[in-house]
C-alpha positions as CSV (number, residue, x, y, z in Angstrom):
1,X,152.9,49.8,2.5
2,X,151.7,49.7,6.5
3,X,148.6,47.9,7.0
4,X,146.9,51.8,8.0
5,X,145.7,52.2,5.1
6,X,142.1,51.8,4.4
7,X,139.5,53.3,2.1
8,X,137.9,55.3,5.1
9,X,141.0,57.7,5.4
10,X,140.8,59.0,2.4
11,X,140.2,62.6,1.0
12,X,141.4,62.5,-2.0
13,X,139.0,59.2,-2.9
14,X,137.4,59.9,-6.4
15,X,136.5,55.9,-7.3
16,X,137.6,52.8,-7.9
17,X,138.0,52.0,-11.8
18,X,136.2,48.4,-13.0
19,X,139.7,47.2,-15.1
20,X,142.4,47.4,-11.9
21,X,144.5,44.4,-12.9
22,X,147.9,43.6,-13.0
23,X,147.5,40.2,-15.8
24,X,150.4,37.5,-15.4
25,X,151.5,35.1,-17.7
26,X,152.2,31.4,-17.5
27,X,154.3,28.8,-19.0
28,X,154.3,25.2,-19.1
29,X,156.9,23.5,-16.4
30,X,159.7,21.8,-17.8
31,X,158.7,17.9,-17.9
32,X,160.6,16.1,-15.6
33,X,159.2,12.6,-16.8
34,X,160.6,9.9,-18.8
35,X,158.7,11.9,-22.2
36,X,159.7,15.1,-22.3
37,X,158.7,16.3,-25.9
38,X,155.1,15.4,-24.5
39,X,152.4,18.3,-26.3
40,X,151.0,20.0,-23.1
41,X,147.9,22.1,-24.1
42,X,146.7,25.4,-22.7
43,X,144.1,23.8,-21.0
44,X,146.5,22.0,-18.9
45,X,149.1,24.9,-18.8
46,X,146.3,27.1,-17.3
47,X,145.3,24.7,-14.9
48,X,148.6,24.8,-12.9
49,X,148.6,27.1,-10.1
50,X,150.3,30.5,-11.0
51,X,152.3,32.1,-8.5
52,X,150.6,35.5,-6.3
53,X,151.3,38.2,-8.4
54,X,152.3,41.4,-6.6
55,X,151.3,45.0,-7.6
56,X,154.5,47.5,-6.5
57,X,154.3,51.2,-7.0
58,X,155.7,50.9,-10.9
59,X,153.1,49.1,-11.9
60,X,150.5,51.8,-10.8
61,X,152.2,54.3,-12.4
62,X,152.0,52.1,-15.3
63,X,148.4,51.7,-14.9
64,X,145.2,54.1,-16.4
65,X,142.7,51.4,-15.1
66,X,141.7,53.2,-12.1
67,X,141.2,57.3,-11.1
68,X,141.2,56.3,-7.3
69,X,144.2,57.5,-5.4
70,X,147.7,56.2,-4.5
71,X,146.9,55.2,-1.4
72,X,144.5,52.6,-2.2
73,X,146.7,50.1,-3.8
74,X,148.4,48.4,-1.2
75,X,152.3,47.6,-1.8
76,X,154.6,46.0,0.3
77,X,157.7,48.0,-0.3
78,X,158.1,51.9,0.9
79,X,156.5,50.8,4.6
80,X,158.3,51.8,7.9
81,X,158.9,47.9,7.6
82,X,161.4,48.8,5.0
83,X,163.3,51.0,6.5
84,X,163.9,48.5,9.6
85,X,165.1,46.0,7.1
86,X,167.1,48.6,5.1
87,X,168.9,49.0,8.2
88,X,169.8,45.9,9.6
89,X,170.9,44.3,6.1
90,X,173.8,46.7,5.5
91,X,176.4,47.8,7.8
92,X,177.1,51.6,7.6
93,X,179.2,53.4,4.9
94,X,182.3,55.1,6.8
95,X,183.1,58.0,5.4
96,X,186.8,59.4,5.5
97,X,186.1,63.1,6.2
98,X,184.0,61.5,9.3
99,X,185.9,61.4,12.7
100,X,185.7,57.3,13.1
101,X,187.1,56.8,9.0
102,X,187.5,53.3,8.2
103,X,190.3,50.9,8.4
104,X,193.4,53.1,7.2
105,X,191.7,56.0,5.4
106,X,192.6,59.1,7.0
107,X,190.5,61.8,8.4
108,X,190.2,65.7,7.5
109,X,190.6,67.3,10.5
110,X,189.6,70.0,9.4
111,X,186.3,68.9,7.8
112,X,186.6,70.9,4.8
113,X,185.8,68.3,1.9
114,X,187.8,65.7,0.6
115,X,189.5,66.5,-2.6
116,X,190.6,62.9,-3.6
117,X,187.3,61.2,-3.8
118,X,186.8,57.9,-2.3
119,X,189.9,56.1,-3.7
120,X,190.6,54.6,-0.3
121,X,187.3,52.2,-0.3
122,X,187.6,48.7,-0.7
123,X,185.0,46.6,-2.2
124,X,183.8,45.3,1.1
125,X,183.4,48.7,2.2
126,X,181.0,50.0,-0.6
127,X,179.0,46.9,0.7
128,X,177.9,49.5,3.6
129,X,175.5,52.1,3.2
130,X,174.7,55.9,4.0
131,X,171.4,56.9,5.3
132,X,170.4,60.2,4.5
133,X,166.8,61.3,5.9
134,X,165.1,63.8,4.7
135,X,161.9,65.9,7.0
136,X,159.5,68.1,5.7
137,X,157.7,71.1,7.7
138,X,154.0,69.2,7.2
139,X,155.5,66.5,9.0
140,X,156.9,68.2,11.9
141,X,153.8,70.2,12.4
142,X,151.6,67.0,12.6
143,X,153.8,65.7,15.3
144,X,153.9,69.0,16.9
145,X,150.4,69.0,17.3
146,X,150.0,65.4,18.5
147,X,152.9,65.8,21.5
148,X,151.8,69.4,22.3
149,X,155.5,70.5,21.7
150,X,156.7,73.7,18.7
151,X,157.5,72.8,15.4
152,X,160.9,73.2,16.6
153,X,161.0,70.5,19.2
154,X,158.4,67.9,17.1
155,X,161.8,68.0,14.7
156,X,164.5,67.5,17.1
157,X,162.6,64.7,18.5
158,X,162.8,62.9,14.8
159,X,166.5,63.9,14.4
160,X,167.0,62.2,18.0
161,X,164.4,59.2,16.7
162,X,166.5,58.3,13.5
163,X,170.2,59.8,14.4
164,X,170.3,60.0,18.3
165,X,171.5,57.4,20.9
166,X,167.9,57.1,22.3
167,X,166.3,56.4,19.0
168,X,167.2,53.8,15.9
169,X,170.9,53.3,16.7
170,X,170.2,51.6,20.1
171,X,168.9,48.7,18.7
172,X,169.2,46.6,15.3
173,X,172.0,44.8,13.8
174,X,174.6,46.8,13.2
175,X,172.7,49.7,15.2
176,X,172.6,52.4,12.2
177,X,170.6,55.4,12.2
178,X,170.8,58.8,9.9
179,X,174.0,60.1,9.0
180,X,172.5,63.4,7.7
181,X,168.5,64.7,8.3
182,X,168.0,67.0,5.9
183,X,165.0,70.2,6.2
184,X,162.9,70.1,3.2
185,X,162.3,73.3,3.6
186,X,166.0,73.7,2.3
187,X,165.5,72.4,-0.8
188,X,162.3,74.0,-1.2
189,X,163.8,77.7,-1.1
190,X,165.5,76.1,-4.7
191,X,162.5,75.0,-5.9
192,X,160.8,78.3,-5.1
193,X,163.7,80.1,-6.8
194,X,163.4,78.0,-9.7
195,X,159.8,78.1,-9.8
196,X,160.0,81.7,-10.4
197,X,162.0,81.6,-13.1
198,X,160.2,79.1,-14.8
199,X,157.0,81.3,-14.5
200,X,158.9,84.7,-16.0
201,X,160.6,82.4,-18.7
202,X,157.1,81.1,-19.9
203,X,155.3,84.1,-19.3
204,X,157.5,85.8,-21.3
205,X,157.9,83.9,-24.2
206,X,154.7,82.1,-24.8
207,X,155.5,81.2,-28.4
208,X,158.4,78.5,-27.4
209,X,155.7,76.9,-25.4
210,X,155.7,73.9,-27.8
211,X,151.9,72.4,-27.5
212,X,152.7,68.9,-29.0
213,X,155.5,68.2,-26.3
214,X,153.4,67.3,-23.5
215,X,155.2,67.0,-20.4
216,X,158.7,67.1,-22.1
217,X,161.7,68.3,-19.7
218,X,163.2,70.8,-22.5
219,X,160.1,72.8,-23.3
220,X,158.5,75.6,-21.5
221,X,155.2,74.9,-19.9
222,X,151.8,76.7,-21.8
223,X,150.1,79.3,-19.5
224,X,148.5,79.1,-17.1
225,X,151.2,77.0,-15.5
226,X,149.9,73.9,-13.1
227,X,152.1,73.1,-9.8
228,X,153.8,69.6,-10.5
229,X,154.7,69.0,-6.4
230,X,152.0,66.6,-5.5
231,X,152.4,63.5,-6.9
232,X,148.1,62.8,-6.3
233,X,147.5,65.6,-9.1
234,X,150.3,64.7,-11.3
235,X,149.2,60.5,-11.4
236,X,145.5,61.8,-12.3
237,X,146.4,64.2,-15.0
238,X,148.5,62.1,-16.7
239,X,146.0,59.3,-16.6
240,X,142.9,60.6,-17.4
241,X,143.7,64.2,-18.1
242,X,146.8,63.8,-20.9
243,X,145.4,67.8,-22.1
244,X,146.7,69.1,-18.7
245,X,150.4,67.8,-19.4
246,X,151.6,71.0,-21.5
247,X,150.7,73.0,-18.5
248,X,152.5,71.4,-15.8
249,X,155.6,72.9,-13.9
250,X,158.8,70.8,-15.3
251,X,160.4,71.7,-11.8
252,X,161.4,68.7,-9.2
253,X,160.1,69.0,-6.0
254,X,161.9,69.4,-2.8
255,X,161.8,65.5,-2.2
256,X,163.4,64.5,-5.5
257,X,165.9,67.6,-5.1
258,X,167.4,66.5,-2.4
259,X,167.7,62.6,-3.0
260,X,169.1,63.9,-6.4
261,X,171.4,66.2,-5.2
262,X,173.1,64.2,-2.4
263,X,173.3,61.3,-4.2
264,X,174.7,63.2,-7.9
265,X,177.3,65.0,-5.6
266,X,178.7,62.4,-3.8
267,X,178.5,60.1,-6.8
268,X,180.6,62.5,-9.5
269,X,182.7,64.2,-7.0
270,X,183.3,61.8,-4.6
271,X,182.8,58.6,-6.0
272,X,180.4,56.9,-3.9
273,X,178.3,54.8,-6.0
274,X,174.0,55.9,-5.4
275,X,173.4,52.6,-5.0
276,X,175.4,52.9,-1.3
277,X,173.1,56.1,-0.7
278,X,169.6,55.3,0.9
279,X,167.3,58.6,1.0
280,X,164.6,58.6,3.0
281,X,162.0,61.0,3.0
282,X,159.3,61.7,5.6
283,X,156.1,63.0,3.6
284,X,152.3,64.2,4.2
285,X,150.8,61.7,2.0
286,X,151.1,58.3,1.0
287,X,151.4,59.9,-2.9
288,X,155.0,60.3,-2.4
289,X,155.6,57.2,-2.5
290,X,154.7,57.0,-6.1
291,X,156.9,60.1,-6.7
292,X,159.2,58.2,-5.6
293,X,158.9,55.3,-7.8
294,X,158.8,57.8,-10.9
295,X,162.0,56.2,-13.9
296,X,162.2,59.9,-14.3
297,X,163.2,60.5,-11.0
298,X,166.6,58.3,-11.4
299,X,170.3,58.2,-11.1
300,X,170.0,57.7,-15.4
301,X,169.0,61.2,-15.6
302,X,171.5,62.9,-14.4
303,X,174.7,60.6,-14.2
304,X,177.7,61.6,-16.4
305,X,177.9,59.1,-19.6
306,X,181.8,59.3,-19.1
307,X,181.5,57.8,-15.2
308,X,183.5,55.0,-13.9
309,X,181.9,51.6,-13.9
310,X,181.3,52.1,-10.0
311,X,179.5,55.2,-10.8
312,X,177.3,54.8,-13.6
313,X,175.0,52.5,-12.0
314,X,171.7,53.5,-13.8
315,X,168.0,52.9,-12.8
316,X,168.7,54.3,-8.7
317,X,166.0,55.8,-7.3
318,X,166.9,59.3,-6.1
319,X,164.6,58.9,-3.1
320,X,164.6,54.8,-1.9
321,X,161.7,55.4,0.4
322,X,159.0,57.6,1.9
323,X,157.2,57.1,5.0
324,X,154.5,59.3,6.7
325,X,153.6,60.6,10.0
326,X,152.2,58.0,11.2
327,X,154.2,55.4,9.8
328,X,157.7,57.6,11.5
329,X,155.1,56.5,14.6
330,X,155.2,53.4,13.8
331,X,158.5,53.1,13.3
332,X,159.6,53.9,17.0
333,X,157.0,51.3,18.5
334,X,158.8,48.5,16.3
335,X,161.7,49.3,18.0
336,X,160.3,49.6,21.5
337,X,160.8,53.5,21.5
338,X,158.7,56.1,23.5
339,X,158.5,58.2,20.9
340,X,156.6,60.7,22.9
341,X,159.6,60.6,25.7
342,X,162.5,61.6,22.5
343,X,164.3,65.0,23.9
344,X,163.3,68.0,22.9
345,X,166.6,69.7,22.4
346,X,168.6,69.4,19.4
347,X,171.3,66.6,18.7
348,X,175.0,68.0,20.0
349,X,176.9,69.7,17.2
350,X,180.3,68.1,17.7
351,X,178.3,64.3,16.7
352,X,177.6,66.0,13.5
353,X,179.2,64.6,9.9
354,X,179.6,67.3,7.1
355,X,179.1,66.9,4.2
356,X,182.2,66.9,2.3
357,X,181.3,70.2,0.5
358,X,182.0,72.9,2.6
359,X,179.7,75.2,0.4
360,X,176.6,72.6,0.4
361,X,177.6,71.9,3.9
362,X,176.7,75.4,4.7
363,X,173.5,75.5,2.4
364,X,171.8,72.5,3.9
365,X,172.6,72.8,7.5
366,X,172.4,76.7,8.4
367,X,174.0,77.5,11.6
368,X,172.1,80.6,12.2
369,X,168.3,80.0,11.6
370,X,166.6,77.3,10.2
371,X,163.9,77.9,6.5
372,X,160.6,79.1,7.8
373,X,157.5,77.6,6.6
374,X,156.4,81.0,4.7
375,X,153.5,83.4,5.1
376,X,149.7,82.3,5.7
377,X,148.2,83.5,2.4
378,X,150.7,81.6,1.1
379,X,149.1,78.1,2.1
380,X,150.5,74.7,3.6
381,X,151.7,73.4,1.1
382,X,155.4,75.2,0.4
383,X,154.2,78.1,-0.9
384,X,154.8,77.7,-4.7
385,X,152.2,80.5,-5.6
386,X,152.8,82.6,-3.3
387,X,156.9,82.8,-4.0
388,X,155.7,83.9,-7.3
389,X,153.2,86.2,-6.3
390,X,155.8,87.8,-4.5
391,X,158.6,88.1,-7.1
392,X,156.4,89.6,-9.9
393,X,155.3,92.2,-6.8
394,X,159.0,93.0,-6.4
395,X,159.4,93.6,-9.7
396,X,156.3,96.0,-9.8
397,X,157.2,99.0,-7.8
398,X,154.0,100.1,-5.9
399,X,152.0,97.1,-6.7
400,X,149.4,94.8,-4.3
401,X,148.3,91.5,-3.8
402,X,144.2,91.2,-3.7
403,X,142.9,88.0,-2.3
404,X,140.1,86.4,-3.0
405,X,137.9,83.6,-2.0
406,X,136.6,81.4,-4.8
407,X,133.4,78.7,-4.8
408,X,134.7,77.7,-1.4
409,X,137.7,77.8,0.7
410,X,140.3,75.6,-1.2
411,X,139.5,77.9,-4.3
412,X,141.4,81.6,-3.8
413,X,142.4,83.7,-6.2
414,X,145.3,86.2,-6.1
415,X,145.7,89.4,-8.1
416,X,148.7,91.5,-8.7
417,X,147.6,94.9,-9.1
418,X,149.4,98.1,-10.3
419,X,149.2,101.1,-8.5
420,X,146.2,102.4,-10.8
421,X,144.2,99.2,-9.9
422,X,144.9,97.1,-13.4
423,X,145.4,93.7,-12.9
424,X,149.3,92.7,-13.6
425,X,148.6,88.9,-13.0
426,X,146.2,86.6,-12.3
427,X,146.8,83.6,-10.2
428,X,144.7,80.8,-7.8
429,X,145.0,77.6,-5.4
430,X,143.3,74.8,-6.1
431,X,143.1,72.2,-4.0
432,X,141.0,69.3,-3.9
433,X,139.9,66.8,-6.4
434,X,136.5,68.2,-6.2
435,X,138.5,71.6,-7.2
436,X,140.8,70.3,-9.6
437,X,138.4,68.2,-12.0
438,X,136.4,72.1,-12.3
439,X,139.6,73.2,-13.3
440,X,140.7,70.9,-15.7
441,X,137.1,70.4,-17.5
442,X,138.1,74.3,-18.3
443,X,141.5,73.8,-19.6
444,X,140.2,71.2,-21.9
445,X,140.6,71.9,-25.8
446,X,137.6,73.4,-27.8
447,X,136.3,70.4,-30.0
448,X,135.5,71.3,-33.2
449,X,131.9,70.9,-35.0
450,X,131.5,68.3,-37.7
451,X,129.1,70.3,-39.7
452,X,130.9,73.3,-41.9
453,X,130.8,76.8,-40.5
454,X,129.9,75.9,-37.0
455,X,131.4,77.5,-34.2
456,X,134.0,75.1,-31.9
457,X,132.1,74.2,-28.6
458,X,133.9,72.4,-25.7
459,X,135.2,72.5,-22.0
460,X,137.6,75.5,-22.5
461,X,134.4,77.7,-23.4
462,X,131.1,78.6,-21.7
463,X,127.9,78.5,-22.7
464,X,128.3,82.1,-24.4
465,X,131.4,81.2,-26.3
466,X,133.7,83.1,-24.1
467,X,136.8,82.3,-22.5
468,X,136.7,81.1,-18.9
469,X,138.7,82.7,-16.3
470,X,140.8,79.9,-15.5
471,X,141.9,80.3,-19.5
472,X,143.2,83.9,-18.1
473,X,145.7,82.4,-14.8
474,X,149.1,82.7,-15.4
475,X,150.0,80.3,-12.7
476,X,147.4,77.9,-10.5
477,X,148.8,76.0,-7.5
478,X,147.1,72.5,-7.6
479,X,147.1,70.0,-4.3
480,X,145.1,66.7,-4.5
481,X,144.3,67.0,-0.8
482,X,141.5,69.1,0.6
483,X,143.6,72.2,2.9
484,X,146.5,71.2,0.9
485,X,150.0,69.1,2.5
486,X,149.0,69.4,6.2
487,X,146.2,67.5,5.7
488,X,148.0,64.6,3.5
489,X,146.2,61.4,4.1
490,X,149.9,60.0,6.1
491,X,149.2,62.6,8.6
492,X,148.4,62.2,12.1
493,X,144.0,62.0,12.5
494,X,142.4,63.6,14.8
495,X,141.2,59.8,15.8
496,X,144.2,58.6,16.7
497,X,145.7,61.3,18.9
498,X,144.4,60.3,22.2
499,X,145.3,56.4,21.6
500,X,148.7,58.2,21.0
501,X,148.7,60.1,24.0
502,X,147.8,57.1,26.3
503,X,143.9,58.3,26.8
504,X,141.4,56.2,27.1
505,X,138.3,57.6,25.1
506,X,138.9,59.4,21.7
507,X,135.7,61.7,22.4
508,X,133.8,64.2,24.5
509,X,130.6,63.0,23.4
510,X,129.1,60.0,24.3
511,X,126.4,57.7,22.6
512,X,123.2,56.1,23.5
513,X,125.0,53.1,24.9
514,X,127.5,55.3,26.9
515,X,130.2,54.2,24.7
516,X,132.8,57.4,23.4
517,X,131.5,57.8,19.4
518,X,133.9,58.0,16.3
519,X,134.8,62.0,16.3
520,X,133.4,63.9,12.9
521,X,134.6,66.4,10.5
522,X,134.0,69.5,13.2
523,X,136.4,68.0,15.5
524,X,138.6,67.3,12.2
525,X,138.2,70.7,11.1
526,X,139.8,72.0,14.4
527,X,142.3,69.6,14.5
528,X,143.9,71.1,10.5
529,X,143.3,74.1,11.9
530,X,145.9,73.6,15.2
531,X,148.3,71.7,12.7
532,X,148.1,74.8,10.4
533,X,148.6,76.8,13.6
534,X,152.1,74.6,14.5
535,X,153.1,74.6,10.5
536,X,153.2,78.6,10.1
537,X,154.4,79.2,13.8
538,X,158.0,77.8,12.5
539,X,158.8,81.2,11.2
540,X,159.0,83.3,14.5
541,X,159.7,80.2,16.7
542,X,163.3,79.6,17.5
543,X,164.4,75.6,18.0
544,X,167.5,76.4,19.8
545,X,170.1,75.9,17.5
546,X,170.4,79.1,15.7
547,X,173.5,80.3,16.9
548,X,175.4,76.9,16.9
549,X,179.2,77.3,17.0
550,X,181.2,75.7,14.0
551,X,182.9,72.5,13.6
552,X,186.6,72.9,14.1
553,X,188.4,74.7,11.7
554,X,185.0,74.7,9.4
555,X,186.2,78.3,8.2
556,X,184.9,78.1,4.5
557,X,181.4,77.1,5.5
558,X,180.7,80.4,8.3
559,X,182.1,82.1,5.4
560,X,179.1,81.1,3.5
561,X,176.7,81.9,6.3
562,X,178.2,85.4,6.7
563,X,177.3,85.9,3.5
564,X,173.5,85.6,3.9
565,X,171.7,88.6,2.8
566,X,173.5,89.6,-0.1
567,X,171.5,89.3,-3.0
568,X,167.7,90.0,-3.3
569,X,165.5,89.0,-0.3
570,X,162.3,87.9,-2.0
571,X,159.5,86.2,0.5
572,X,162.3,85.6,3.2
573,X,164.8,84.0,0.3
574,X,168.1,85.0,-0.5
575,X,167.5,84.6,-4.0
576,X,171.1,84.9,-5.4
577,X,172.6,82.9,-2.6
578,X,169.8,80.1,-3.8
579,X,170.9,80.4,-7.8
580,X,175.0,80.2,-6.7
581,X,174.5,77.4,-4.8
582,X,172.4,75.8,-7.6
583,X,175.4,76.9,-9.5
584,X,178.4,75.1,-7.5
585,X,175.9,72.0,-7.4
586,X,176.0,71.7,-11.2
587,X,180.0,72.3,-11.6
588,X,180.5,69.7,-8.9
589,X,178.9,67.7,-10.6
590,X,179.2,68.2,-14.1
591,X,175.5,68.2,-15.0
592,X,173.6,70.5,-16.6
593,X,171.8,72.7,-14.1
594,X,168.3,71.8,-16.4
595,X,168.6,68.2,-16.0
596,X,169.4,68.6,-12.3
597,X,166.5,70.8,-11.5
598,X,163.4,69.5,-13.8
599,X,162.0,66.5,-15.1
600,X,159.5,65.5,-17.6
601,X,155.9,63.8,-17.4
602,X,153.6,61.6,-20.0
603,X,150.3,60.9,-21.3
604,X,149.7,57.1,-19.3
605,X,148.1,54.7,-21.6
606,X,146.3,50.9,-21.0
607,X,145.4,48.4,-23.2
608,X,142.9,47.5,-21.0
609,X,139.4,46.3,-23.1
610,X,141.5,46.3,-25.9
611,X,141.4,43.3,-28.3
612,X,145.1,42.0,-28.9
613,X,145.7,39.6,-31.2
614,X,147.9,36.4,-30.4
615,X,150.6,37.8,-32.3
616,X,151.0,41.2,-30.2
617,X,150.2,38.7,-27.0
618,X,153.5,36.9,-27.9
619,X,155.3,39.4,-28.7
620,X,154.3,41.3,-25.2
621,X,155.4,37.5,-23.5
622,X,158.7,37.3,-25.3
623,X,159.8,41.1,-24.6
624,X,158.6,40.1,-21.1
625,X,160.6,37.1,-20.3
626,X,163.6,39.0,-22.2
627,X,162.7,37.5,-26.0
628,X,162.3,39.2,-28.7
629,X,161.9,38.7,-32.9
C-alpha cells in the first residue's frame, strides 16, 4: 500500500488490538558440511536469522487480533506502484473484434460480438493482458472538488489519465493503458435492483431466514437486514461481531460485480482465461482493498466445472487491485503527468473497443446519459436504503417517506407511511463506528439467566425488558466512515488541496510564529460538504457525451438504448431493463444468476493466547509447508 497512510488520517480508527502478529516458522538448513546427520537443536535452529515476514491483505482478513481498521496495516501490494508494474510486465491482450486484431485474426467490422470465441489466440498471445478500469462517483466527486471542474469533467480527465494519449499510454514499456473504464454507478443500478429484491424476499418470508447459517450465500438474511457494501463494517462484524452475520445483505457490491462480470463473460463465452483480465477499481477507501482480497470474491465461485483447462483457472481475483483518490494522484506524478492539465472533454468515440456483447456493450456504456449519483436523502454512499425506500413506496399507492434525524447526523431514520399515517416500514443509516457499535450492542442475542425462572437479560433488550427500536428496522444501511463513501479515508483532504493546486500555504489562519497552522475539522466539515455538493450534482449535470453517435454498424446495441424506459422506473432505474440484462449475463455465461450476484461471509476466528500443544503445532507446520499425516 502507498506510503500515505498514517494513523492520523483515520476516521474510522477504533484501536489497535495487543495480539497483531503474523508468527513464522523455521527450519533447520540443510547441512552442507562433511556430517550431515549432525543433531541440530532448537536452540540453534532458532538462533538463525529468519527471513522478514510480510503481512498482505489475506492474512488480515485472516486475522481477529486487532478491531483497528484496514488501513492501518501496511501491505505492499494493491498501491498505485502496482498498477505501474502491472503495466509494464505484460504486453497488451489484442482482441479480435478490436480494429488493430492480432497477427491473422480477423476483425468484425461490424463490432457486433464475436461468435467463435477466442480460438485464434496463440499461447504467446494470452501472455498479454486486458486492463479493464473501473471509477466510482465518490471518486470523481473528490477530484471534482480538488480541480474546481463538474463531476463530469473530474471523470473524463481519469478516462484521458488511464486510456488517453496524454495519460498512461505515453510512457511505460509497452505504453498500455485501459481498454475499457467502466461507471460504478452501472453496476450499482444492479445491485440496487437486487438489493430490493433481497429486502421483499426476506421481508416476506422470515421463517426461511435460517439463524444458524451465518453469512451463508443460499440463505435469506434475518430482519433487520445490514448493508454488506463497505468492506470496513463487514471486516469488524465478522471479527468481533460473528451475531451480526445472519443479518448481513448476501448481495456483491458494485466493485466485485463488475470484476465478476467482465471477467465470467469473457471467460465462458469468449474464452479468454481471467487470469489475462486485470480489473482495477478506483475506490473511496483504502477497505476496498480488503474486499478485494476476499477467496469469496474469486473466479472459483462462479466458473463452470465443465470449462476448458484455459478457463478454469481457479483462485482469480475478480478485482486485481484498488487504488484511491489520492493514490490515482499519485499515479500521474510517477509518470510525470499534470494531472491537473488532463482535458476535460470526453475521449473520441471512434478509439472506443466494445465489448464483444452487443447487449452488455449497450448496458455498460450508455450512449445517451450517464447513471446519476441518486437523490440527497438518499446519502453518498450509492444509495442502498434509499432504492428500497423507494420501491416499497411504489408499491404503496399514496404512501410518504418521513425523515428523521437520530442521536446525531450519521443516525437518520426513514419511515414509510400509509396514507392514514401507520408506519409500513421502518428503516435507518448508520454510519460511523461510533454509530455502528450502538447498533450492534442492540442486535446482540438476549443471554439467558443461570438461576431458574429468571427473565433473559442482554444487549437486544433495555433496561425495562422491551424490545429496542433497532430490533423493529427492516433494513439499516451501515458505512464504517463518518458521512458515509465521500468521506472514505483514500479521498482527497482538505490538507492537501492547496499543495495540489500549486499554493503555497494550506491556511487562512496564521500562528504565533507567523507560520500557516494545520487546518481543523471546520475547514474539514466544509470541504465534505463541497465534495457532497460535486457527488449529487452528477444527476442534472451533463458531461458531454450523452448523445454520442454509434460505432459503425453497432445496430443491435442503439437497439438496446431505444429501449430505455420500458419497464418500471423506480428512483431513476429501469428496473426490468436492470433484471434482463442480469438475465443475458447469466445465460452467457452459464452461471446461476445467485452465484453471480451474491456471496457469502464468516465468523473470523484466532488462536491467538490459545495454548496449542506440539502436536497441533506440527501438524499446523506440516499442512503449512504442504505435509500432512
Amino acid at each position: 500500500m502507498s506510503a500515505i497512510l498514517s494513523a492520523d488520517d483515520l476516521n474510522d480508527f477504533i484501536s489497535p488490538g495487543v495480539a497483531c502478529i503474523k508468527p513464522i516458522e523455521t527450519l533447520p538448513e540443510k547441512a552442507d558440511g562433511p556430517n550431515p546427520y549432525e543433531v541440530t537443536t532448537e536452540d540453534k535452529a532458532a538462533a538463525s536469522k529468519p527471513p522478514p515476514a510480510s503481512i498482505s491483505l489475506t492474512d488480515c482478513l485472516a486475522c481477529s487480533g486487532c478491531v483497528t481498521s484496514a488501513e492501518a496495516v501496511l501491505v505492499s501490494l494493491q498501491s498505485h506502484n502496482e498498477v505501474l508494474n502491472t503495466l509494464d510486465a505484460h504486453p497488451p491482450l489484442q482482441l479480435p473484434w478490436a480494429p488493430y486484431a492480432y497477427k491473422n485474426v480477423a476483425t468484425n467490422s461490424t463490432h457486433g460480438g464475436l461468435d467463435e470465441g477466442m480460438e485464434g489466440f496463440d499461447d504467446e498471445t494470452l501472455r498479454g493482458k486486458l486492463f479493464v478500469a473501473s471509477v466510482s462517483p465518490q471518486v470523481r466527486a473528490s477530484v471534482a472538488s480538488t480541480y474546481n471542474v463538474s463531476e463530469g469533467e473530474a471523470g473524463n480527465m481519469i478516462s484521458h489519465l488511464l486510456s488517453g494519449p496524454t495519460g498512461l499510454r505515453s510512457g511505460g514499456v509497452y505504453r498500455n493503458g485501459f481498454t475499457w473504464i467502466i461507471d460504478a454507478n452501472t453496476l450499482r443500478s444492479a445491485a440496487l435492483v437486487a438489493a430490493a429484491e433481497e429486502v421483499d424476499s426476506a421481508l416476506a418470508n422470515p421463517s426461511a431466514a435460517a439463524a444458524g447459517a451465518e453469512g451463508s450465500m443460499d440463505t435469506k438474511p434475518k430482519k433487520p437486514i445490514l448493508t454488506s457494501a463497505c468492506p470496513g463494517w463487514i471486516c469488524y462484524a465478522e471479527k468481533t461481531h460473528p451475531h451480526v452475520l445472519p443479518h448481513l445483505s448476501r448481495l456483491k457490491s458494485p466493485q466485485a460485480l463488475t470484476g465478476t462480470l467482465v471477467k465470467s463473460v469473457l471467460a465462458q463465452r469468449y474464452g479468454i482465461p481471467p487470469s489475462s483480465v486485470w480489473h482495477l477499481a478506483l475506490m473511496p477507501c483504502f477497505d476496498k482493498k480488503l474486499e478485494a482480497s476476499r477467496s469469496e470474491l474469486t473466479s472459483s465461485s462462479w466458473i463452470s466445472s465443465t470449462s476448458s483447462p484455459a478457463e478454469s483457472e481457479g483462485g482469480v481475483r475478480d478485482t486485481d487491485c484498488v487504488i484511491t483518490a489520492r493514490e490515482l494522484l499519485h499515479l500521474a506524478s510517477a509518470r510525470n503527468i499534470d494531472f491537473g492539465s488532463l482535458p476535460r472533454t470526453p475521449l473520441p468515440s471512434s478509439s472506443r473497443i466494445p465489448f464483444p456483447d452487443p447487449l452488455l456493450d449497450a448496458f455498460l456504456f450508455p450512449r445517451r446519459k450517464r447513471p446519476g449519483n441518486g437523490d440527497p436523502d438518499g446519502g453518498s454512499s450509492g444509495g442502498y436504503l434509499w432504492h428500497i425506500l423507494q420501491t416499497h413506496r411504489a408499491a404503496h399507492p399514496g404512501s410518504s417517506i418521513k425523515i428523521e434525524r437520530g442521536r446525531n447526523a450519521d443516525v437518520v431514520d426513514y419511515l414509510l407511511l400509509s396514507s392514514t399515517g401507520a408506519v409500513i416500514l421502518r428503516m435507518a443509516r448508520y454510519y460511523g463506528f461510533r454509530n455502528i457499535q450502538n447498533l450492534v450492542r442492540r442486535l446482540k442475542p438476549a443471554k439467558g439467566s443461570r438461576m431458574g425462572g429468571a427473565r433473559a437479560v442482554g444487549g437486544a433488550r433495555r433496561a425495562n425488558g422491551t424490545a429496542g427500536k433497532e430490533e423493529e428496522y427492516s433494513y439499516v444501511e451501515v458505512m464504517a466512515c463518518p458521512g458515509g463513501c465521500t468521506n472514505g479515508g483514500g479521498q482527497i483532504k482538505v490538507q492537501e488541496v492547496a499543495e495540489i493546486r500549486g499554493l503555497e500555504v494550506i491556511s487562512t489562519e496564521e500562528g504565533s510564529m507567523g507560520q500557516p497552522v494545520k487546518l481543523g475539522p471546520k475547514e474539514q466539515r466544509e470541504w465534505l460538504r463541497r465534495v457532497d455538493e460535486a457527488y449529487f450534482s452528477a444527476e442534472s449535470e451533463s458531461d458531454g457525451d450523452e448523445e454520442l453517435e454509434p460505432d459503425g454498424g453497432d445496430v443491435d446495441a442503439m437497439d438496446v438504448d431505444q429501449r430505455d424506459g420500458r419497464g418500471e422506473v423506480v428512483n431513476g432505474i429501469d428496473t426490468g431493463y436492470v433484471r434482463e440484462m442480469m438475465q443475458h449475463w447469466a445465460q452467457l455465461t452459464g452461471a446461476d444468476l445467485q452465484t453471480l450476484l451474491f456471496t457469502s461471509y464468516r465468523k473470523v476466528e484466532s488462536d491467538v493466547g490459545k495454548k496449542v500443544g506440539d502436536v497441533e503445532r506440527v501438524a499446523g507446520l506440516a499442512s503449512s509447508i504442504g505435509g500432512g499425516w
